[in-house]
N, C-alpha and C positions, 0 to 999 in steps of 0.2 A: 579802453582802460577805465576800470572803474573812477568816479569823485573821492574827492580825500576831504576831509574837515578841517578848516581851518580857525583856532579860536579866537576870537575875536574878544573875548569877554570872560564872565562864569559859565561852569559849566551847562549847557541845557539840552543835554542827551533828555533820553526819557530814563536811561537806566538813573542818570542822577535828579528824576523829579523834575523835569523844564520838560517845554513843549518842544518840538522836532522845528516848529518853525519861527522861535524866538528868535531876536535877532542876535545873539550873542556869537550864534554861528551859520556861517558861509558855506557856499557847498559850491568845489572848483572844480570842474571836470578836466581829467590828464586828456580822457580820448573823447570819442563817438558822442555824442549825444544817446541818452538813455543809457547809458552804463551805469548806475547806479548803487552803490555797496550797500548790503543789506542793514537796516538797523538792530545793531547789539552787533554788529561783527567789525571789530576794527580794521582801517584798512590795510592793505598789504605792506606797505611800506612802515608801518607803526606795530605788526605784527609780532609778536617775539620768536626767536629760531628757534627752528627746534634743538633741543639741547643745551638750551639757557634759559636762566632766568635772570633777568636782568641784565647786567653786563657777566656773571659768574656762571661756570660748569656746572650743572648737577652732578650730584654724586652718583653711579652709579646706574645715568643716561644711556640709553643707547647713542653713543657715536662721541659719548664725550670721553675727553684723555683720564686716566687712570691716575688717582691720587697717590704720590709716594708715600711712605711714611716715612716720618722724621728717624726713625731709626736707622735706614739704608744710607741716611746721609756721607758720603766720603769728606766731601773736603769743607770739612770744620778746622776751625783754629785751632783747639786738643789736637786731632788725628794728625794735622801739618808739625804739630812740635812733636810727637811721636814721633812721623817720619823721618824728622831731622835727626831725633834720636836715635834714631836708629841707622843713619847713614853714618853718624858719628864714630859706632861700632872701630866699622875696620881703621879707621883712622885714630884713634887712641891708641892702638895695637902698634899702630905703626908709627906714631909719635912714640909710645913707649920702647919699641925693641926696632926700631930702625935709628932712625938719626939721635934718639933719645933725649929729643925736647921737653924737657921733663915741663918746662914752664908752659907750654901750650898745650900740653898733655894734661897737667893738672887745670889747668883753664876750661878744657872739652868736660874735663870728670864734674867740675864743679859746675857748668852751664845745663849737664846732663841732669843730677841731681834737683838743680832748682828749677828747672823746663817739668821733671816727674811730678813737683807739686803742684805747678802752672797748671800745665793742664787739666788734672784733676779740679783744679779749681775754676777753672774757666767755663768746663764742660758743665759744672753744675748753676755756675754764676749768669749762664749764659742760654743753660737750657740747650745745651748741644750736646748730648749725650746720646750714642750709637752703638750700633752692633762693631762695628770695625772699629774701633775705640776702646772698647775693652776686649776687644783681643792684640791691638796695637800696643796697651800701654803695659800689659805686664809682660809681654814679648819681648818689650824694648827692657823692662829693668833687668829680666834673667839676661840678655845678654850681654846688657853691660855689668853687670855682677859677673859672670864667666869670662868677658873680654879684663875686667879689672884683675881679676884672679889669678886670668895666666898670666897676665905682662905684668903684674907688680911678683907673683911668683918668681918669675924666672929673672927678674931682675934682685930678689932678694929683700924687698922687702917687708912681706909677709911672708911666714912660713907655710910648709906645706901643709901641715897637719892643720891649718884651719882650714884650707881650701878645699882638702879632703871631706872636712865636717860639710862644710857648707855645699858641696857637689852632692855631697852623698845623701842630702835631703832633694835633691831635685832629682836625682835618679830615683828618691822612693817614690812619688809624686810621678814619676815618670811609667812608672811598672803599672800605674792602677790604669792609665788612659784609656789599654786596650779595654778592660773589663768597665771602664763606664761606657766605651763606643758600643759594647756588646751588648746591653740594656738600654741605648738609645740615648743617651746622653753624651755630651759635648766633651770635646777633647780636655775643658777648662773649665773648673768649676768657677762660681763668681768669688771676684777677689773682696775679702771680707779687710775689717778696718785692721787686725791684727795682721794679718800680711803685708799691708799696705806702711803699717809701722816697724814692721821688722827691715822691710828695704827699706824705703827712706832711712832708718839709722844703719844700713850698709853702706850707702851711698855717702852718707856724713862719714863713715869711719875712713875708707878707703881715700879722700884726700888727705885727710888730716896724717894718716900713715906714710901716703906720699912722703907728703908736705915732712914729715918727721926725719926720713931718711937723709935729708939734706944735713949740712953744716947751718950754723944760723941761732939765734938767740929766740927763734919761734918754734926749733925742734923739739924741746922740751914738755912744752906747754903742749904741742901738736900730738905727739909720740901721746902723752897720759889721755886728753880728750879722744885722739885716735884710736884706744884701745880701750875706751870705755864703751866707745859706741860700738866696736867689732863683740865685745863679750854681749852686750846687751842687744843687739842685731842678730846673733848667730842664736842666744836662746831664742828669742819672741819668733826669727825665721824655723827654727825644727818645731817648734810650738802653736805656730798657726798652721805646718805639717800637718801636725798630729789633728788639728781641727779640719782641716782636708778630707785627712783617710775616714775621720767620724761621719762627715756631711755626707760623702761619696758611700760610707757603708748605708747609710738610712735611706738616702736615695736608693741604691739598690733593692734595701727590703721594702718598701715602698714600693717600686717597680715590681716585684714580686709578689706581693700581695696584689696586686691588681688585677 
């Protein structure tokens, strides 16, 4: 087995200017006599692997692992309160027209609502913003807007003809899909700040409307904020539509032009 160096002192390689036989360094032989490692070649054991430098992977090594990117990420703190949100779904449906817990129903609606801002705000505050993220988060608000829709419907609290208004923007939305898929483009165009403001003030409307239907000295007060936010909600929602079907047409001529 070749000698290893051992240092004793500064260094007095010749590559750093000292003579080979200064006393600063030692020469220990593992094996044989005359085994001796060539000068300028460090020993084996001081060597670096292939496919590192230092202690860290190259990029782009042969043999070393594959960098994710931060995008692919799943389980962030956003995507987990999405998830929740979204499990939340069937269970609101079923607090509202099963046993009709209205108080732990409005509890899920309200935790739903202020988890939509959470994350958004986490994801940016936090620098964990993903591909599964922004298709989790407005996933989760359409269905809890269509889960709030039929179970306060069919319980009588809102009438039909806003639920009609408000579905019947998501079925336009829903007709273009095919023909952004057919150009190459994603099921979901990105959710811009007017969208993002039209639910959040859905999501305020629909407890306070809850909250209204009840007996109580807060039905008052609930029932007028509650329907302030559903008129101002229902426009900014057909409204950031209409900025949809714009973006999604220019994209297309865009794609076509090319």
């Amino acid at each position: 087995m070749p000698t290893t160096l051992e240092n004793r002192g500064a260094c007095s390689l010749p590559q750093c200017g000292g003579s080979r036989d200064a006393p600063g360094v030692r020469l220990r032989e593992e094996g044989g006599p005359g085994q001796v490692a060539p000068v300028g070649r460090p020993p084996r054991h001081l060597a670096p692997r292939p496919g590192r430098v230092g202690s860290r992977f190259t990029r782009g090594h042969e043999g070393s692992k594959p960098v994710r990117s931060a995008e692919d990420r799943i389980w962030t703190v956003p995507n987990v309160l999405s998830m929740l949100r979204l499990l939340g779904v069937p269970v609101f449906l079923w607090l509202v027209l099963g046993p009709k817990a209205d108080g732990w129903a409005l509890a899920l609606l309200m935790a739903a609502g202020f988890s939509d801002w959470l994350d958004g705000k986490l994801a940016r505050a936090w620098n964990q913003t993903s591909r599964l993220g922004r298709m989790l988060d407005p996933l989760a608000d359409r269905l809890y807007i269509l889960a709030t829709l039929i179970g306060l419907t069919l319980r009588d609290v809102i009438p039909w003809w806003l639920t009609a208004v408000l579905v019947g923007r998501d079925v336009v939305l829903l007709l273009g899909v095919p023909v952004l898929r057919r150009h190459g483009f994603g099921p979901a165009l990105p959710v811009h700040f007017l969208g993002k403001t039209a639910t959040a003030s859905l999501l305020y409307a629909f407890p306070l409307l809850f909250l209204a239907s009840h007996e109580g000295w807060y039905a008052d007060v609930a029932r007028i904020l509650g329907w302030a936010f559903a008129i101002w909600g229902t426009g900014l929602y057909w409204w950031a539509g209409a900025l949809y079907v714009v973006q999604g047409r220019r994209l297309i001529e865009e794609a076509s032009r090319a």
